[in-house]
C-alpha positions as semicolon CSV with decimal commas, in nm:
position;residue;x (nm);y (nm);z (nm)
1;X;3,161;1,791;-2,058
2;X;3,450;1,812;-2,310
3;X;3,686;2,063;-2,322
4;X;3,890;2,177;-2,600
5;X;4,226;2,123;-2,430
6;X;4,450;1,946;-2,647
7;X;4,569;2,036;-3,032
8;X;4,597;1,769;-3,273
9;X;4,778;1,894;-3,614
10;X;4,747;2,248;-3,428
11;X;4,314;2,221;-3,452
12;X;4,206;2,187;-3,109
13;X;4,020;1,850;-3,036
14;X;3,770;1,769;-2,738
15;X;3,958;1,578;-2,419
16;X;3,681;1,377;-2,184
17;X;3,742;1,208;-1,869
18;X;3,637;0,862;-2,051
19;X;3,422;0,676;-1,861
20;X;3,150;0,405;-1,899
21;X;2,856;0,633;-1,877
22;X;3,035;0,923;-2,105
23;X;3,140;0,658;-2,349
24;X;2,784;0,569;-2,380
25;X;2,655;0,960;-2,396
26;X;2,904;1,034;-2,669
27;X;2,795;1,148;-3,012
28;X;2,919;1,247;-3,327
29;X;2,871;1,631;-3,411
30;X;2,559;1,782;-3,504
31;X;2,639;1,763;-3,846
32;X;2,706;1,414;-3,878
33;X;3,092;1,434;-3,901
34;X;3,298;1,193;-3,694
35;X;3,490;1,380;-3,397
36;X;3,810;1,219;-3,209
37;X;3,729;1,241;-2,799
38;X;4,134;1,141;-2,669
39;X;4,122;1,043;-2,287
40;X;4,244;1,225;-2,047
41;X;4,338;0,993;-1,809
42;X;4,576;0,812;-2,114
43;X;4,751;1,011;-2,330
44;X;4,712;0,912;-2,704
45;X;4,399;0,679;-2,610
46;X;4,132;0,826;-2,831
47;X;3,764;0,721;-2,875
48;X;3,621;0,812;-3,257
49;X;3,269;0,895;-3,242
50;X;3,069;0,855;-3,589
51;X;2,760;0,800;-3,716
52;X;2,740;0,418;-3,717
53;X;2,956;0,318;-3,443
54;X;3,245;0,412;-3,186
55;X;3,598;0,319;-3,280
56;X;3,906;0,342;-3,021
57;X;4,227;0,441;-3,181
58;X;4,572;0,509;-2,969
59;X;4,829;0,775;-3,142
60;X;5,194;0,701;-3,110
61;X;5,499;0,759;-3,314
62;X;5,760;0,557;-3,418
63;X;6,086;0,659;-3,580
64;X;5,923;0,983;-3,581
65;X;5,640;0,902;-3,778
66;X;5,311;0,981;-3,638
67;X;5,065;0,706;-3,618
68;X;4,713;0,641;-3,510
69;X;4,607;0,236;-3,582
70;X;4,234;0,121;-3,448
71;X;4,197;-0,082;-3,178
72;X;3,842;-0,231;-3,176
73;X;3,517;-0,066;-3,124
74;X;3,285;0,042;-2,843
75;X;3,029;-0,258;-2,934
76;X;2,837;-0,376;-2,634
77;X;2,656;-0,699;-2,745
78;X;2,919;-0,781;-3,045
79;X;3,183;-1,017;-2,978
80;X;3,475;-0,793;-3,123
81;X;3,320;-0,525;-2,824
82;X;3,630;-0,337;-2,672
83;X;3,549;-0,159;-2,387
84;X;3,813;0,092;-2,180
85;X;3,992;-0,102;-2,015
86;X;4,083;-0,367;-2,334
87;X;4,177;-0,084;-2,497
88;X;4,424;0,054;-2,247
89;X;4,554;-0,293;-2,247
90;X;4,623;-0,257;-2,648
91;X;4,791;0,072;-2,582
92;X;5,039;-0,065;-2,354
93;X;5,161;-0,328;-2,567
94;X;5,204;-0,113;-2,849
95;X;5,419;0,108;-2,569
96;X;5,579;-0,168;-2,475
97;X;5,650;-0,261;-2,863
98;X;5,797;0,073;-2,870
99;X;6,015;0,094;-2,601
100;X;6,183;-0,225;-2,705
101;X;6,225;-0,074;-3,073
102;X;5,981;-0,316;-3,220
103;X;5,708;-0,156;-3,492
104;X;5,418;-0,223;-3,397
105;X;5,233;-0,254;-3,681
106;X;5,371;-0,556;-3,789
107;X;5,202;-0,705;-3,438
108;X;4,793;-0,510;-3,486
109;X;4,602;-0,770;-3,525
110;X;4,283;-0,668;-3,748
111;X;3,957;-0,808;-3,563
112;X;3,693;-0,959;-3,782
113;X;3,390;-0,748;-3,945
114;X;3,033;-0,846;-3,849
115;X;3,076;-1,116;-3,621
116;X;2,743;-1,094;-3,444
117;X;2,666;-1,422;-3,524
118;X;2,929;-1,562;-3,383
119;X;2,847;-1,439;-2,999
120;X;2,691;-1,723;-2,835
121;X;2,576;-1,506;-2,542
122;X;2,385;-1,322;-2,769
123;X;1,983;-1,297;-2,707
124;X;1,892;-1,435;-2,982
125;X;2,138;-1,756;-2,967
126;X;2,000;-1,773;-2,569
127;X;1,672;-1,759;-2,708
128;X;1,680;-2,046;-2,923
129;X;1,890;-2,213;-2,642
130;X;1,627;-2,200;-2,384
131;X;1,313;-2,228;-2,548
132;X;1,444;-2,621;-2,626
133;X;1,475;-2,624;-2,238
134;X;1,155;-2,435;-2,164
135;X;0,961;-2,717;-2,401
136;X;1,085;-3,015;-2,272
137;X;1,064;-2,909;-1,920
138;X;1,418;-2,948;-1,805
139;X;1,513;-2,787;-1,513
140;X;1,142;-2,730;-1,439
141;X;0,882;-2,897;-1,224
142;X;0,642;-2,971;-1,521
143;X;0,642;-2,924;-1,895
144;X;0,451;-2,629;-1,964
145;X;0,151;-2,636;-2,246
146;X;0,207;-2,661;-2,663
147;X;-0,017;-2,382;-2,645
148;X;0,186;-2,181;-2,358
149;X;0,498;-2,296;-2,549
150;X;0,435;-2,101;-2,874
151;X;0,279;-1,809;-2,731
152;X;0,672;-1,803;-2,554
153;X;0,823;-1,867;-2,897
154;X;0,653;-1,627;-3,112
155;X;0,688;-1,344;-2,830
156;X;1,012;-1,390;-2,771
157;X;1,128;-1,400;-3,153
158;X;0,920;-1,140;-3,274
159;X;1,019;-0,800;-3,377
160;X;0,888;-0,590;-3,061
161;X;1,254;-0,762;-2,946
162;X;1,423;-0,745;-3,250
163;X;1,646;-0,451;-3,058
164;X;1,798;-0,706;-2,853
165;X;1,883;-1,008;-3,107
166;X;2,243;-0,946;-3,112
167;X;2,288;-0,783;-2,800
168;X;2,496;-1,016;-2,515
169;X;2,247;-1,080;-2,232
170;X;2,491;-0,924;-1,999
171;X;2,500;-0,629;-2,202
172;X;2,097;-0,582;-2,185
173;X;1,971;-0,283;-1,963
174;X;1,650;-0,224;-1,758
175;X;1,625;0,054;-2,002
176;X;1,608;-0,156;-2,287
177;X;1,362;-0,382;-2,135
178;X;1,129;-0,069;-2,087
179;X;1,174;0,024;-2,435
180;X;1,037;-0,275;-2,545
181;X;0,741;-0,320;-2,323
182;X;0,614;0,043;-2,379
183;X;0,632;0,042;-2,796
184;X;0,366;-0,257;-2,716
185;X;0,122;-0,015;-2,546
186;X;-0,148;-0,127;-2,778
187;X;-0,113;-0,459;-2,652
188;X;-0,117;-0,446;-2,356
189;X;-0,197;-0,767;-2,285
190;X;0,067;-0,904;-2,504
191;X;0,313;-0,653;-2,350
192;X;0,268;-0,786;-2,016
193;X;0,313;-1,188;-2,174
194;X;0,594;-1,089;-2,271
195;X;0,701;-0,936;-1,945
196;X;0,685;-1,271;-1,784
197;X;0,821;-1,482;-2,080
198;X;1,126;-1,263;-1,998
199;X;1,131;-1,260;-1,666
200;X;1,135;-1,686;-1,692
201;X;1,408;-1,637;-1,990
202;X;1,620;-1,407;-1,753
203;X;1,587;-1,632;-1,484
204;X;1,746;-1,940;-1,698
205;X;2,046;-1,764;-1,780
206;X;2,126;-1,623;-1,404
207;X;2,064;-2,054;-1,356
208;X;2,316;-2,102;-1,632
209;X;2,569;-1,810;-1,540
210;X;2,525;-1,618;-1,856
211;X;2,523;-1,327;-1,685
212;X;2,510;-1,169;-1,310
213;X;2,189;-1,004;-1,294
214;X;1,891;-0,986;-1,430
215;X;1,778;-0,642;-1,605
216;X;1,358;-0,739;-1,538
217;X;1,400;-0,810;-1,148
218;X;1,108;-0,644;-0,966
219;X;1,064;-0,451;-1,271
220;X;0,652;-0,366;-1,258
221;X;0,412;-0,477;-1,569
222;X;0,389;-0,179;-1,754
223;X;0,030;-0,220;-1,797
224;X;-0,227;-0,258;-1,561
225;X;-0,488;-0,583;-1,642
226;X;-0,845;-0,577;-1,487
227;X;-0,948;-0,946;-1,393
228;X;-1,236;-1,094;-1,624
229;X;-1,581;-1,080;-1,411
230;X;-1,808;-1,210;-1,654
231;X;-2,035;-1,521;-1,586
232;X;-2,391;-1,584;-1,691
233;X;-2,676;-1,498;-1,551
234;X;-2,974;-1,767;-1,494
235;X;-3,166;-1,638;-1,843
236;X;-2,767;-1,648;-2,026
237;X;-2,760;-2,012;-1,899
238;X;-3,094;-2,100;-2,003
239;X;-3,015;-1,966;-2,392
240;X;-2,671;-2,091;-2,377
241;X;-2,771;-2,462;-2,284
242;X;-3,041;-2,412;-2,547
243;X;-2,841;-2,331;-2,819
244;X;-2,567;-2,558;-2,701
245;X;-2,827;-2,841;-2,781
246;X;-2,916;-2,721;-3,108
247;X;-2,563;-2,701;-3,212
248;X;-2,458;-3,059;-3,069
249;X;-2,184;-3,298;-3,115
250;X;-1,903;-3,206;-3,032
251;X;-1,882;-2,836;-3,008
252;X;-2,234;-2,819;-2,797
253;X;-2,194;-3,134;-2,589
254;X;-1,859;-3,016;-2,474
255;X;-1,956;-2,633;-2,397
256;X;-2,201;-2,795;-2,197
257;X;-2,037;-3,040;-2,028
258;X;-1,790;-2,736;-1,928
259;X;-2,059;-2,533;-1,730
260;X;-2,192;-2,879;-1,573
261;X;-1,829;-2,993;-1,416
262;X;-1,705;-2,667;-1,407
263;X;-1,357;-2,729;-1,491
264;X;-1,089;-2,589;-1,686
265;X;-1,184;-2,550;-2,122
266;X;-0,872;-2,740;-2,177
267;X;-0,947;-3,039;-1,917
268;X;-1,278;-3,078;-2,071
269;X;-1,137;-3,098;-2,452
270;X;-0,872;-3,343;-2,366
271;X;-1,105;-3,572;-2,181
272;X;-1,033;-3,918;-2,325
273;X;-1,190;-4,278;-2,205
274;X;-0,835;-4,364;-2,034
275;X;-0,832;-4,081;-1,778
276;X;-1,238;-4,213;-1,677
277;X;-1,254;-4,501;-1,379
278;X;-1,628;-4,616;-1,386
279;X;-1,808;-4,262;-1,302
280;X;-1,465;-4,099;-1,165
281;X;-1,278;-3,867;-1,430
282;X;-0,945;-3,857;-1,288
283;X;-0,821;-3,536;-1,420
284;X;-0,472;-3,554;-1,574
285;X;-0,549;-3,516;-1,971
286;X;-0,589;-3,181;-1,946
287;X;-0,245;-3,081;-1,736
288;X;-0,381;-2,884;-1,451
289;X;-0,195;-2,634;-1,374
290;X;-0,164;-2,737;-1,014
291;X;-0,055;-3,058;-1,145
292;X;-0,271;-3,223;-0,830
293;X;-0,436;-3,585;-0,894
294;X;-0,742;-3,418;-0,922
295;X;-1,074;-3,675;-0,908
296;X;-1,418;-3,580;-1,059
297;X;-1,771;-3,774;-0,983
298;X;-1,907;-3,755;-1,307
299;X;-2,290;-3,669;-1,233
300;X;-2,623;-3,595;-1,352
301;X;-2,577;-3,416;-1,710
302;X;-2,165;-3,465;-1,738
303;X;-2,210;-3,822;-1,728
304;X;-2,512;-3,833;-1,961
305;X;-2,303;-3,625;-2,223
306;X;-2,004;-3,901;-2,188
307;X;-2,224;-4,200;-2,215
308;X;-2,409;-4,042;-2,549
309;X;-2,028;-3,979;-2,710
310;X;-2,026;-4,147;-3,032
311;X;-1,675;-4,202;-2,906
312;X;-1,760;-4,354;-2,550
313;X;-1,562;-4,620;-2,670
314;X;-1,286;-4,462;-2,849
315;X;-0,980;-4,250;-2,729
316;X;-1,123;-3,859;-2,707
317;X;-1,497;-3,762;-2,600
318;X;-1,498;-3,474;-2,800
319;X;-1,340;-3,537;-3,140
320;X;-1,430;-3,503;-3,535
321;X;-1,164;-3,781;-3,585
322;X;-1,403;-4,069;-3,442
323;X;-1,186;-4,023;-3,110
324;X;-0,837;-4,006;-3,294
325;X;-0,763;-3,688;-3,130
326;X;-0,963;-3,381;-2,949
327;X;-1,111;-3,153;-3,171
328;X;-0,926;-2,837;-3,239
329;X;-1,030;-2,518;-3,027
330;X;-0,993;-2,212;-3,226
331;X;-1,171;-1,902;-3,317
332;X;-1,386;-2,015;-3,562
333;X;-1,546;-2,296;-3,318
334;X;-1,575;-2,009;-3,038
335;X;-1,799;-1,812;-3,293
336;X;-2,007;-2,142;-3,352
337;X;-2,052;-2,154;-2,966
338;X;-2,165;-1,784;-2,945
339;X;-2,400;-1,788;-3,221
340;X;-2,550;-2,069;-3,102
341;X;-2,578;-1,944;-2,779
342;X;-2,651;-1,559;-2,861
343;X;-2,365;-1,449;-2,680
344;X;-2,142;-1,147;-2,712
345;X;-1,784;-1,172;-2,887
346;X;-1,633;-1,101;-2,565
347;X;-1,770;-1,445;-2,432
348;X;-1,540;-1,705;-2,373
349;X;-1,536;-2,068;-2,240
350;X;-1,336;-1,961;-1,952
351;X;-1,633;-1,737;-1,826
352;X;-1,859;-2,130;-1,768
353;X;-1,617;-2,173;-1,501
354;X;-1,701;-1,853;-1,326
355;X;-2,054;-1,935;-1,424
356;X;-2,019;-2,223;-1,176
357;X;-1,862;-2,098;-0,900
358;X;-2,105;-1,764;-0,917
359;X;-2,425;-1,950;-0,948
360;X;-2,341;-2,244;-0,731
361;X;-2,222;-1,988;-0,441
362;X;-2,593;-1,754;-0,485
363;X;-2,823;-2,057;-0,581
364;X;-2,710;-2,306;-0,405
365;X;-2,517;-2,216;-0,096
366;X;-2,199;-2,394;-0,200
367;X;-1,924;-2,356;0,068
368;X;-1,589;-2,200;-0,073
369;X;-1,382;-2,480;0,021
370;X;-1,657;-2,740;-0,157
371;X;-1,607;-2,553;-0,496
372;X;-1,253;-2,497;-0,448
373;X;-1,225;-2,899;-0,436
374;X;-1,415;-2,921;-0,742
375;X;-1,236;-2,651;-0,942
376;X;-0,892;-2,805;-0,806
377;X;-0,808;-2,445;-0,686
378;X;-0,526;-2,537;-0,440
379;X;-0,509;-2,263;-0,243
380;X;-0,886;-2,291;-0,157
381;X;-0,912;-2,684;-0,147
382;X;-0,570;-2,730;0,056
383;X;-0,461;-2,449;0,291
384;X;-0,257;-2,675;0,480
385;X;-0,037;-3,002;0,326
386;X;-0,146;-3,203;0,628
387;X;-0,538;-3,209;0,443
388;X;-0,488;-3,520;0,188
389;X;-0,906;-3,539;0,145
390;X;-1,039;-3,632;-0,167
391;X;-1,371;-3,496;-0,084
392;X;-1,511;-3,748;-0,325
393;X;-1,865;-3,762;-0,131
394;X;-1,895;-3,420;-0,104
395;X;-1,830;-3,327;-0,452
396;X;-2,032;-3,603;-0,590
397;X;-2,311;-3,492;-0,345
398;X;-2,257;-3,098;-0,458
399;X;-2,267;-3,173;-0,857
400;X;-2,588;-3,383;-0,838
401;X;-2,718;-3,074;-0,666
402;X;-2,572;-2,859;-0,955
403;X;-2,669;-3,069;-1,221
404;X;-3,034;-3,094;-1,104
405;X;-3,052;-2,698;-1,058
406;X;-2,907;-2,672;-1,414
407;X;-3,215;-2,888;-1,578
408;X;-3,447;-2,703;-1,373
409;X;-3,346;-2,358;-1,494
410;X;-3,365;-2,441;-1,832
411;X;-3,721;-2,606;-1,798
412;X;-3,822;-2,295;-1,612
């Protein structure tokens, strides 16, 4: 608390025991005017509080001539940021000057106005630097997705961080982490991406020594998620396949050929003739995110679909490019699929894989560690490093069974 202790051109002016958490508390008066707080603990060192910003000043005389130069200001995050201690440092040269007889103003060197952009520890300069790193993969054990990529970009540059652009990554607070999370509480979803975008981006400067530790460490999503339960029941399937037909190459062929290998959306699209090896798909297009050699007996109605590709013989399966390049999964394509198939707007591809592993557990007695092999779910498939199986029998044996059950609930 300040205390009107000390006079300054005989009007009293508040004294503070200056500290890092004061210095940070203090504001200017209630009606907007600037007030001096001078430092107890350094006589003359004064800290001028304003609307805009926090200025230290030190008041000496010399040949009896009051002064009162500035310093540098209370900045955190700017390069020209002077915190206590640099400022007692300035105070005792200009002491010094004076003792020796020297003016010191001939020595106050002016520092420069708006340098933000010139603080390369600032977020948004780390930003820029690591999402080069966090694209090509270096320093990581794969290269993450285009997709995964720009979701990191526009997060990360977009104005629910604006706050923190030219703030030093040192500087940055759990505080102001929390303040940007909770202003995206009607995102949540969003909010808590951009929780873990952070929490990698924090992690690459601790790697790169940009600062000591990070602000988001064991810091809780603010948000709660519930996991997606949706999957299709045996009448869903039946429409679905149905209208899948009636829509047909690509979009249909490939939402079915999802549900009948019951891998990932984004294996399926970037299935190309390269990654097949007579009737084995070896999964690697796609990046799993395991990053396992995965192998695939194509079966039953996969392999039908993949044999009737107009491109069987080109590059992609699924293309409208004559196998030049997968075609492009969007929003507009996912409506195509759900009016086909009569299926809510809260349908997504992702919800054929839980299709499978639902209706193959119920229908079909599949064992957990048989559909973990085919879903490449490592945790499931591979408990234990010393289990190298490629289970190639048993998931060939598995998806003939699927593939049969699939034609027979649709005939049904």
């Amino acid at each position: 608390m300040c205390l009107p202790v000390a006079c300054h051109s005989g009007v009293p002016v508040p004294t503070e025991k200056l500290t890092g958490v004061t210095i940070k508390n203090l504001k200017p008066s209630k009606n907007g005017q600037r007030v001096n707080y001078f430092d107890m603990a350094y006589r003359g060192l004064c800290l001028r509080v304003g609307k805009r910003d926090k200025t230290w000043t030190y008041h000496y005389r010399f040949n009896g001539q009051s002064r009162s130069p500035s310093l540098g200001k209370y900045c955190p995050g700017r390069v020209d940021h002077m915190d206590r201690e640099a400022a007692i440092r300035a105070a005792s040269e200009i002491d010094r000057l004076v003792d020796q007889g020297i003016d010191p103003k001939s020595t106050i060197k002016r520092t420069r106005r708006n340098p933000r952009a010139a603080n390369a520890n600032a977020f948004e300069s780390r930003v820029k630097e690591f999402l080069q790193d966090y694209k090509s993969g270096r320093g990581r054990p794969r290269v993450v997705k285009e997709k995964t990529f720009r979701h990191a970009e526009s997060l990360l540059q977009s104005d629910y961080v604006a706050a923190l652009k030219s703030t030093d990554v040192a500087s940055i607070t759990r505080s102001n982490i929390i303040n940007a999370l909770d202003q995206m509480s009607d995102t949540p979803t969003q909010a808590n991406r951009l929780h873990s975008y952070l929490s990698v981006f924090f992690g690459w400067c601790l790697d790169h020594e940009y600062l000591e530790l990070s602000p988001i460490a064991h810091l809780r999503k603010r948000f709660p998620e519930a996991p997606r339960t949706r999957f299709l029941s045996k009448n869903e399937i039946k429409g679905f396949w149905i209208g899948c037909t009636e829509l047909g190459y690509p979009l249909g062929d490939y939402a079915k050929f999802v549900l009948a290998t019951g891998q990932r959306p984004g294996e399926c699209r970037n299935l190309n003739t390269g990654d097949i090896d007579g009737e084995i798909w070896l999964v690697e297009g796609g990046d799993p995110k395991n990053r396992e050699r995965h192998r695939l007996p194509l079966t039953g109605v996969a392999l039908d679909i993949v044999k009737r590709s107009p491109n069987a013989a080109g590059k992609y399966i699924f293309s409208y490019s004559n196998g030049d390049a997968p075609f492009a999964q969007g929003d507009k394509q996912m409506n195509q699929i759900r009016k086909a198939a009569d299926l809510d707007e809260h349908w997504t591809l992702r919800d054929l894989r839980r299709t499978f592993t639902t209706q193959a557990s119920e229908e079909l007695d599949f064992e957990p560690h048989i559909i973990g092999v085919i879903c490449n779910q490592k945790t499931v498939a591979k408990p234990r490093v010393y289990n190298q199986a490629k289970w190639l029998k048993q998931k060939k044996e598995a998806l003939d069974n699927w593939s049969e059950w699939l034609l027979n609930n649709v005939r049904s």
